[in-house]
C-alpha positions as CSV (number, residue, x, y, z in Angstrom):
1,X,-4.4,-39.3,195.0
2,X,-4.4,-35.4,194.7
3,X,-6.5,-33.3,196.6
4,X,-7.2,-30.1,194.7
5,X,-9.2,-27.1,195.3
6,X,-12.3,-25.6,194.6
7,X,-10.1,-22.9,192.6
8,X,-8.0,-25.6,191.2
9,X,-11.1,-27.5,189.6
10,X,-12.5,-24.3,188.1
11,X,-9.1,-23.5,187.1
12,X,-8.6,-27.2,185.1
13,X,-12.4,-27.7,184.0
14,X,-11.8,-24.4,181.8
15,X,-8.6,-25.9,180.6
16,X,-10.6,-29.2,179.3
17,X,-13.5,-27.6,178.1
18,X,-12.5,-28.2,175.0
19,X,-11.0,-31.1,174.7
20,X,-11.8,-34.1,173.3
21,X,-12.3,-37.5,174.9
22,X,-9.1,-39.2,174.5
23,X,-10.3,-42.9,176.4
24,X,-14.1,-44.3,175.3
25,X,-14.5,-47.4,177.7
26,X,-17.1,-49.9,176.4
27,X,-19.1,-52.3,177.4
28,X,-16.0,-54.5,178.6
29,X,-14.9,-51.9,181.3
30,X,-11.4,-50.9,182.7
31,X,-9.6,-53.3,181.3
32,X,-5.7,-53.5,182.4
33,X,-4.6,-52.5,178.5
34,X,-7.3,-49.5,179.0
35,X,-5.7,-48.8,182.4
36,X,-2.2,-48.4,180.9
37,X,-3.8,-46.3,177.9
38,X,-5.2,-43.9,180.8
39,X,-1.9,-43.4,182.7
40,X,0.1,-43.1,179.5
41,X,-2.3,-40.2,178.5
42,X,-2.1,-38.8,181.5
43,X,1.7,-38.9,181.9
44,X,1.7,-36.8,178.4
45,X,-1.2,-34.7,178.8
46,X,-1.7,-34.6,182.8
47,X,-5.4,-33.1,182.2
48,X,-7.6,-35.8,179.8
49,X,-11.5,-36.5,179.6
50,X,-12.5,-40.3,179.6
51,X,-16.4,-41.4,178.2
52,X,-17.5,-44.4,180.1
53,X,-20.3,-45.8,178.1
54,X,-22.1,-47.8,181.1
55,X,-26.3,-48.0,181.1
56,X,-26.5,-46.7,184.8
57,X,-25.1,-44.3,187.0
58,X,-23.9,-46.3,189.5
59,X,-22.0,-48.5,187.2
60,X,-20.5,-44.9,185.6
61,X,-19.5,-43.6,189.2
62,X,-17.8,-47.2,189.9
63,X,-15.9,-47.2,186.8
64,X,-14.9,-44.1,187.3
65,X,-13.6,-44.5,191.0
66,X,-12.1,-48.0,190.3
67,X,-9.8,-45.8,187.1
68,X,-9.3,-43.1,189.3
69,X,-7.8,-45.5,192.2
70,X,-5.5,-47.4,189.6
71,X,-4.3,-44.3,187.9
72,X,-4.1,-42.4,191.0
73,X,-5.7,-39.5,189.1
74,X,-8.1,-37.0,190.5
75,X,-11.6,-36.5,189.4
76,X,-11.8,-33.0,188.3
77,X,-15.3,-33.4,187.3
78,X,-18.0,-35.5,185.7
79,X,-20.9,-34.5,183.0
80,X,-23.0,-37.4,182.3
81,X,-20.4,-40.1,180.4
82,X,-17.8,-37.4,180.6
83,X,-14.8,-37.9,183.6
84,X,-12.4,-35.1,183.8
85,X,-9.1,-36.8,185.2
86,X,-5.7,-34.6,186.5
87,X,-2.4,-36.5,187.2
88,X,0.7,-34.5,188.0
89,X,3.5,-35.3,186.5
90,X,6.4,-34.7,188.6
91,X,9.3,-35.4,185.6
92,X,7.8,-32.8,183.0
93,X,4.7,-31.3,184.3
94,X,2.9,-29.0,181.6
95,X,0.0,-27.2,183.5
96,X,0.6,-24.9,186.4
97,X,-2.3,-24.8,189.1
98,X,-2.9,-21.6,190.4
């Protein structure tokens, strides 16, 4: 997983401001075919958000650790149901960090 920096974050939460959620997770969780959707999107996009739909916080923050540890993608931030995720991609990447 990538560790980035408080600069970093600042840097790539203005980048996703406005974006929109690319991933809704429901009530089933990270599913592998959700998984797979997750790092596809961020292969293409490197920066997406992700709404986990979950009644409770905890159950948010797990679902949220448990993608993060499959996709080996870096929490850039969370608002709520909203997960900011970053993934380099070292064959084509398209954002520069400062």
């Amino acid at each position: 997983m990538l560790d980035l920096t408080h600069s970093q974050k600042r840097y790539l939460k203005a980048l996703a401001h406005h974006r929109k959620p690319i991933v809704i997770l429901g009530d089933s969780g990270a599913t592998p075919a959700i998984l797979q959707e997750i790092a596809h999107a961020l292969a293409r996009h490197e920066l997406i958000k992700v709404r986990v739909n979950a009644e409770d916080r905890e159950a948010r923050e797990t679902r949220i650790a448990a993608i993060c540890a499959a996709t080996g993608a870096a929490l850039v931030q969370k608002i709520g149901h909203v997960a900011i995720l970053f993934r380099r991609n070292p064959e084509m990447p398209r954002i520069d960090l400062p």
